[in-house]
N, C-alpha and C positions, 0 to 999 in steps of 0.2 A: 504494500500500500504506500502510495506517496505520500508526502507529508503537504497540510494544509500551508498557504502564505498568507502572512498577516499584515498587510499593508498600514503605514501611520506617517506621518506626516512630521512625530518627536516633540509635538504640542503636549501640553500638561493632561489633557483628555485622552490621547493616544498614547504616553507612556502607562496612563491607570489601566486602560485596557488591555494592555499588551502583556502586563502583568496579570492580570485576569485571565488571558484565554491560557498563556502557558501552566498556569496552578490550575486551569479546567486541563488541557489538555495534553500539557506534558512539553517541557522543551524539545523533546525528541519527536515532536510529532507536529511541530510546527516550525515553520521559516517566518523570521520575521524581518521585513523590508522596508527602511525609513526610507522612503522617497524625496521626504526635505533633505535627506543626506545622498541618495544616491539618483540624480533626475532620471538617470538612464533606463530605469525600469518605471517610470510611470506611463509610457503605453505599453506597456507590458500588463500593469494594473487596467488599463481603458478597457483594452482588449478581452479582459477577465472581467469586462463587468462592474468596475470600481468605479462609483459617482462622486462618493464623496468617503474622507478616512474619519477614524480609523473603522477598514473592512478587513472580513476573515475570506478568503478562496476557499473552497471544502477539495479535496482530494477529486469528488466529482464534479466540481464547477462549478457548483453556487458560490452565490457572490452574497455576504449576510453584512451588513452594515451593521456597525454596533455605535451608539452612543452618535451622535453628526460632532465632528471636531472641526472638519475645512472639506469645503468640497475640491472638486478635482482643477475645476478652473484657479479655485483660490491658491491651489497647491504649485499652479501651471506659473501663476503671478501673471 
């Protein structure tokens, strides 16, 4: 099984959640990808579905929004 991607942006709302989904489901079962740190993967995020962070990708593809921090434009600047 591949491991889930958790997309944030590194805002005080998407460090709380980031911390949250790894105590739900495990450092080793998730990838987590700041986008205000690395741009190079935000259409990578588009493309999976990410409107706005912090978002979880599921292994199958759903794209679950959790908490709204910035949307993707915001993120785009």
């Amino acid at each position: 099984m591949s491991k889930s991607i958790f997309y944030h942006a590194g805002c005080p709302v998407c460090v709380s959640a980031e911390q949250d989904i790894i105590g739900l489901i495990g450092a080793n079962n998730v990838e987590v990808v700041n986008i205000g740190e690395d741009r190079t993967r935000i259409a990578e995020a588009e493309k999976a579905g990410v409107k706005s962070v912090p978002a979880l990708v599921t292994p199958n593809g759903n794209t679950l929004h959790i908490n709204f921090g910035a949307s993707m434009a915001d993120v785009k600047g």
